[in-house]
N, C-alpha and C positions, 0 to 999 in steps of 0.2 A: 182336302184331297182335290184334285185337279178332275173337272166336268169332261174332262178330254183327252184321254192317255192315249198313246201311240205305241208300238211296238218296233217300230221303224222311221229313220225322219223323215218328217213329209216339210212343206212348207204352202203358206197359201192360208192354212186355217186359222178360226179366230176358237182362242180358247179363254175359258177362265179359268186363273188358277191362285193360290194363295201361298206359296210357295216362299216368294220375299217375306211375306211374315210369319212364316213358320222357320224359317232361319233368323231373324230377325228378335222373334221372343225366345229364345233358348236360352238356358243359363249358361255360363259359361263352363267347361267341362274340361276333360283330358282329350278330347277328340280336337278341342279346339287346340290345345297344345300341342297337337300333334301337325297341327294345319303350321301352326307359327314355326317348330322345329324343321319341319319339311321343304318351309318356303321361304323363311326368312334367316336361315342361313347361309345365305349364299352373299347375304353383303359383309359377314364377315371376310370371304374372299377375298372380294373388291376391295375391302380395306387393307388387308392381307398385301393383294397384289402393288395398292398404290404408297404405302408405305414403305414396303421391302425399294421399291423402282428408287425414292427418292432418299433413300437412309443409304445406301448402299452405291450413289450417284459417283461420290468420291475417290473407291475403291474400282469401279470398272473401269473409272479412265487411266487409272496407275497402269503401268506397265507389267505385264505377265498375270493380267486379269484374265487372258485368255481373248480378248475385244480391241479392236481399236479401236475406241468411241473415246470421246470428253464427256466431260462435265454436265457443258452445255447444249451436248447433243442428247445425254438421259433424263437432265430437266426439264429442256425446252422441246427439243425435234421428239423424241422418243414420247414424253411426257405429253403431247399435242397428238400423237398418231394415236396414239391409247382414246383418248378423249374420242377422235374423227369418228374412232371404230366402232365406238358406242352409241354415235349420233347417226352414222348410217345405218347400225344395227340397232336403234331404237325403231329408226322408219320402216326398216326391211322386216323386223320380227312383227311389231306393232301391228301390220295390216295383215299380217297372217295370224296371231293370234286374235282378233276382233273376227276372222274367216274363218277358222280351222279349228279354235278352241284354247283355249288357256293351258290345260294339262299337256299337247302332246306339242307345244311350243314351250314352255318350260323344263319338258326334257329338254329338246335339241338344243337350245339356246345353252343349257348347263353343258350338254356333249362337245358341242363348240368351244366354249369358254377351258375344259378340260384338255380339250386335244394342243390348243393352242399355247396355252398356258407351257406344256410339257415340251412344247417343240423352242420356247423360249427357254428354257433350262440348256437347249444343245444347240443355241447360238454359238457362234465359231466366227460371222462377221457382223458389222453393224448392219449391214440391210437384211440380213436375216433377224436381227434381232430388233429394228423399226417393224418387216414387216408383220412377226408375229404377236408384237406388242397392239399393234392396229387391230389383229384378228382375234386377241383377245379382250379390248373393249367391243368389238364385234357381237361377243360373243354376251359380255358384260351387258351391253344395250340393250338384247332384247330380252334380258330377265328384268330389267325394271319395269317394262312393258307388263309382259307376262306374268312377272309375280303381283307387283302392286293391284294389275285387275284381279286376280283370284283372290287376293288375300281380302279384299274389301268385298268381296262380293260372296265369302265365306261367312265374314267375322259378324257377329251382331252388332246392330246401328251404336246402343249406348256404350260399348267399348271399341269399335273402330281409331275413334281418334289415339288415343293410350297404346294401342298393339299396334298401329300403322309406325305411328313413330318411333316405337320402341325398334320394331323390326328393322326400320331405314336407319336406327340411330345406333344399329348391331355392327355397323360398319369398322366402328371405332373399337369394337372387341377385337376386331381384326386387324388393324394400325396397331392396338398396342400391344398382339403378337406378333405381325410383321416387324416392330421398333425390335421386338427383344430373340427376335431370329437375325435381325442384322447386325443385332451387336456379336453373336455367335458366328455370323459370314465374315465380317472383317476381322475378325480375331485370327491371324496368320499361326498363330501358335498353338489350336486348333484345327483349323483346315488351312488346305493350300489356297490363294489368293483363285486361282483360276476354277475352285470348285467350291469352295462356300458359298458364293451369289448362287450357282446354279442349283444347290440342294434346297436353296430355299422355295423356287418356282417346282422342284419335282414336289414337294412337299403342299403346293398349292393345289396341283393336280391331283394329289393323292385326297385332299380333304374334300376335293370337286366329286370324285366317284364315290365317295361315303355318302354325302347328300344326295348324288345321284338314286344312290341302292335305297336310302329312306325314303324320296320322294314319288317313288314310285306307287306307294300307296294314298298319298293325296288325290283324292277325287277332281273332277272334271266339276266344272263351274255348273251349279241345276239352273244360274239365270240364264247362263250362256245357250245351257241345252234347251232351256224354254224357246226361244226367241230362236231358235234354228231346226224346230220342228221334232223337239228329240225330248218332250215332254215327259213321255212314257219312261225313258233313262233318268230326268230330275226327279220324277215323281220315287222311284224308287231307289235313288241314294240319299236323298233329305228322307224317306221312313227309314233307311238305315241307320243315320244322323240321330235321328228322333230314337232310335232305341236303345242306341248306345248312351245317349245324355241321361234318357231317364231308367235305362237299370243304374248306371253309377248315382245318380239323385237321388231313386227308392223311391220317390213321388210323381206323379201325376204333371205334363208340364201343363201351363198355363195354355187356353185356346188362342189362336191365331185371330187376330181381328184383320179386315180388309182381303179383297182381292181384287185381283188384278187383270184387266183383258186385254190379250195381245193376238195380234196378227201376223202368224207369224212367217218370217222371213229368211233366206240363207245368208244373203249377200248385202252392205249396206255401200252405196258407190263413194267414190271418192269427193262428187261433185255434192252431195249430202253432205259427209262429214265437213267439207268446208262452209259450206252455209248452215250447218247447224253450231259450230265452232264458233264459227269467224261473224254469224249475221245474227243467229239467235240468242246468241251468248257472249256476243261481243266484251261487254264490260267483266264476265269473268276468264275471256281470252287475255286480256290485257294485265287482270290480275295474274294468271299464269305465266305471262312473260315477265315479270316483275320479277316474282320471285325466284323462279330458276336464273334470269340474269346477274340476281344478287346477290347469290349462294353459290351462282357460278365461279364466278370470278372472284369472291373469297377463299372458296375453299380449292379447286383446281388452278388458278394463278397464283395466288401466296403460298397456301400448306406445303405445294408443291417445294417451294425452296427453302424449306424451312431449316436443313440441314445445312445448303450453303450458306445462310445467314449465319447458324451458329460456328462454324469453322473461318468464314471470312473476319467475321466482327469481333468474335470474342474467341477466339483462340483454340475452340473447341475440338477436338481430336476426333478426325471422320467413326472411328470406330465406338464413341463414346456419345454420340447425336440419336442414335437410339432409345439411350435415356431419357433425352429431354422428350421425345417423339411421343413415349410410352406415358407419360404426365398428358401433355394434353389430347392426348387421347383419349384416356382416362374421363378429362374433364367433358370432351366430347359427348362420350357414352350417356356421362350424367346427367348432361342435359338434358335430354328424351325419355330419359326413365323415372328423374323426379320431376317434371314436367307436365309431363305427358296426361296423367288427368285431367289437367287443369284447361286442356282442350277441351275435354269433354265436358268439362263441370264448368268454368267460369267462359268459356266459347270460345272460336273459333278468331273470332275477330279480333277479339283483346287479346288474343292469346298470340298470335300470328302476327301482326305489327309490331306489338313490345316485345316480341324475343329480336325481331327484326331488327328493329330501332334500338335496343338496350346493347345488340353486337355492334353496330355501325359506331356509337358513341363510345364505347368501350375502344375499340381501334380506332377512332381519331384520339385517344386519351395516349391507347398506345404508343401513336405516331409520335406524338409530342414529347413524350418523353423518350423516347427513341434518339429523335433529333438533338434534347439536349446532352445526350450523353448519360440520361441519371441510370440506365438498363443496365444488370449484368446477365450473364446466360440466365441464372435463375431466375430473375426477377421480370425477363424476357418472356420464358417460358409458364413466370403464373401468369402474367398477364394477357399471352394468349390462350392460358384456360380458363380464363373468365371470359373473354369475349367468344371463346368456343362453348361454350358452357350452353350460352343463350343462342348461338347462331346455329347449333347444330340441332338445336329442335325447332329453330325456324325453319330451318332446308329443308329437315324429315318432313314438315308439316308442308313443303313446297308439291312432295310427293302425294300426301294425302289429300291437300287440295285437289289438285287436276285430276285425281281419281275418283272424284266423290260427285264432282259438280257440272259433270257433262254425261248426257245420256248411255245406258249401257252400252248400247251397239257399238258407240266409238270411242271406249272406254280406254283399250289398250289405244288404240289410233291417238288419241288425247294425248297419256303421259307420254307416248312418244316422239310427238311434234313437238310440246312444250321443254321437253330435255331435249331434244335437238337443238331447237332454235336458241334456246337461255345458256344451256351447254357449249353449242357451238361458238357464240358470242364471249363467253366468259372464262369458256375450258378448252378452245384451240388457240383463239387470239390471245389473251392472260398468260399462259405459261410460257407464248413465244416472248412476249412484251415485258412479264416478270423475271424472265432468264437473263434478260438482258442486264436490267435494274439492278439483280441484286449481286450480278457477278461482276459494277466495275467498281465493286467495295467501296462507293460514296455513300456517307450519309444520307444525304440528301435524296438517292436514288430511290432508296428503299426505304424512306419516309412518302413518299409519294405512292411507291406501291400502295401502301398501307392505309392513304387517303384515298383513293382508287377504290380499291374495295369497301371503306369506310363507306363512303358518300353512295354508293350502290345500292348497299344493305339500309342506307335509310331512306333512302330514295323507296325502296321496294314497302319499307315498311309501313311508309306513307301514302303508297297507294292501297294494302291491304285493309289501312284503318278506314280507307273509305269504302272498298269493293269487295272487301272480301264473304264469304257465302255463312250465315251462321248453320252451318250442318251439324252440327252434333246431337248428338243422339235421333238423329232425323234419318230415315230410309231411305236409302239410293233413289229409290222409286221417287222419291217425294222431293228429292231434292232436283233432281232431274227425270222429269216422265222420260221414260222410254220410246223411241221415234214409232216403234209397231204396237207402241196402249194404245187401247183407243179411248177418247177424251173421256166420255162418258163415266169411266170407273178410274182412269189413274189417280184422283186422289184417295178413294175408299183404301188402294193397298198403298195407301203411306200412310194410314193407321198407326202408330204404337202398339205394338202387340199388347194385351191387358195383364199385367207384373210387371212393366218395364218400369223403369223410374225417372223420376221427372213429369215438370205436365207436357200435353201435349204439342207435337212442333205447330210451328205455324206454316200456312200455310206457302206452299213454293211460290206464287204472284208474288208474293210481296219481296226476293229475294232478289239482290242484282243478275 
């Protein structure tokens, strides 16, 4: 229990509390289930929204789509503003949920994403339909913020790795129902050409206010409430936590080892978060930017056209690109879900280069045979579900990273900048530069994309096998002390609670 409970926030005091490892030794339960259905489905959306845009690219430029746009303006211009909106609404959400709280930025961030989303369905011209595309990576941006801090800051330390990825790699659940809604939008003998596209965006918004309705009973972060004076609030939703786990267990849970003292605070300034980022943490700032540059510009510069590829090169029938979409997508999912232990059991490090480096090699392999002509659609499409296979649990894990290995306070602020900056570099610039590539149907064009992102992804991998943080099964706390612990106790609450498994982490000095 916590030496210092509050009934109202205050800020100023120093408390101790044991909290981080009273969420940290829990077994895993249906309340935790409940945390993952609540908050990580919302990258289904997102997959949703970016596979519908890019399957369906074909058919809005036709005539009596209802749109005067191109090709190249759904790929490239449209497909870039999306990206913008995300990167300014990472920065914009991020320093309000790190101020305000994780839960009641998760709504709005979802309310935005849903309003926007719908007013995209009743496009009528192209800059209506740029600007709500922009409003709704907007909206997109600052649920990666928002959710990825709650969800690590709920889950316990030894399954973190496994449920981060999985969640982030839910995406592709939603790619391979946006692939097989668009095969449904371009089918004209079905719907009219000017109203399939748009049932598919009403239809996003509809699964936006489901989540909506369930996320409402997801709790407020108890680190967040610790560290902002609202102790007396943590202290009484982790015993609600605590009773719900062990009526469904039937036994006793294991005692909490370690605690924690903090001083605590409302506000953390901006000139902190860059000197704790950028000076204290420099070497896993740089890991950060690695890897969002090189999952950037794999997955938002190429996936992006993946449908033009298949209709330019091989012959493929806009309404039939779906299908191939709905495979690697597929293989996408796979990746993070049979993977994703292997974060937590064999580490962090090994784990996070070699998906990195094993995709990058796999797409220079691609590339090559691309060039010679040996590809046909199918054979296209396994090959990039092997290289998606591996690169899609290295991205997820691009997420987990920068949420795990910078202090709480600027937890959301963190994965904000790091998707900004690796985003902006890979997922504004990339699909102007890959629209270009694959639309003037040379070989040679789009063999070069493909090394492009090849030589990134292993570029990134190779700075991971040196920098990267072995965090698993290790405590937030431990991995990164909190800027309001005071020295004296932060490492007693990065304990291992007593039942967890594995031996003990080592200690945070020794970590880049």
């Amino acid at each position: 229990m916590d030496t210092a409970a509050a009934p109202a926030p205050q800020s100023g005091r120093t408390i101790t509390t044991n909290i981080p490892a009273r969420l940290d030794r829990l077994p895993w339960s249906r309340w935790h289930w409940s945390i993952v259905i609540g908050l990580g489905t919302v990258w289904i959306l997102d997959g949703l929204e970016v596979t519908v845009v890019g399957n369906i690219a074909s058919r809005l430029s036709e005539p009596g789509s209802g749109l005067s746009i191109s090709s190249g303006q759904i790929t490239g211009t449209a497909a870039a503003l999306y990206v913008a909106g995300a990167c300014v609404g990472a920065l914009f959400w991020g320093r309000l949920t790190d101020r305000f709280g994780r839960k009641k930025l998760f709504m709005i961030t979802l309310g935005v994403y849903l309003a926007a989303t719908a007013l995209t369905a009743v496009s009528t011209e192209a800059w209506w339909f740029f600007l709500f595309r922009f409003l709704t990576g907007f909206g997109i941006g600052g649920e990666y913020a928002a959710i990825n801090s709650a969800i690590d800051e709920l889950i316990p330390a030894k399954h973190r790795g496994r449920v981060d990825l999985i969640i982030n790699g839910s995406f592709w659940l939603g790619a391979v129902g946006g692939s097989l809604l668009s095969i449904l939008a371009l089918n004209t003998d079905l719907l009219p050409a000017d109203i399939g596209w748009r049932l598919t965006f009403a239809l996003g918004a509809v699964l936006a206010l489901v989540i909506l309705l369930v996320r409402r009973h997801v709790p407020e972060s108890p680190r967040w409430l610790l560290i902002h004076g609202r102790d007396g609030e943590a202290e009484d939703i982790v015993t609600g936590i605590e009773r719900q786990v062990q009526d469904e267990k039937g036994e006793p849970l294991a005692e909490p080892e370690g605690e924690l003292e903090i001083h605590q605070r409302k506000n953390v300034t901006f000139i902190e978060i860059a000197r704790t980022v950028l000076g204290r943490y420099r070497k896993r700032a740089v890991l950060g930017f690695s890897l969002f540059i090189g999952q950037a510009f794999l997955y938002n510069a190429i996936t992006f056209g993946f449908g033009a590829i298949l209709t330019k090169f091989f012959d493929v029938p806009a309404d039939h690109t779906g299908y191939y979409f709905a495979v690697i997508a597929i293989g996408n999912f796979c990746g993070p879900l049979l993977l994703g232990h292997l974060f937590d059991s064999v580490g962090r490090r090994v784990m996070i280069s070699s998906t990195y480096l094993l995709s990058g090699l796999l797409l220079f392999g691609t590339a090559w045979l691309f060039d010679r002509g040996s590809l046909s659609a199918g054979t296209l499409t396994a090959c990039w579900c092997a290289v998606l296979f591996f690169a899609s649990a290295g991205a997820s894990s691009a997420y987990l990273t920068v949420s795990e290995i910078f202090p709480m306070e600027t937890r959301a602020m963190s994965i904000a900048f790091f998707y900004a900056i690796g985003t902006a570099a890979g997922g504004i610039s990339g699909p102007l530069l890959f629209a270009d590539l694959t639309s003037t149907g040379k070989v040679g064009d789009t063999v070069l994309a493909f090394q492009i992102g090849a030589g990134l992804m292993c570029a990134a991998g190779l700075v991971a096998a040196f920098l990267a943080v072995n965090a698993e099964r290790r405590s937030l706390e431990d991995i990164a002390r909190p800027l309001t612990a005071a020295a004296s106790k932060a490492k007693a609450a990065a304990r291992p609670a007593r039942g967890s498994q594995g031996p003990s982490a080592p200690p945070a000095a020794g970590t880049p």
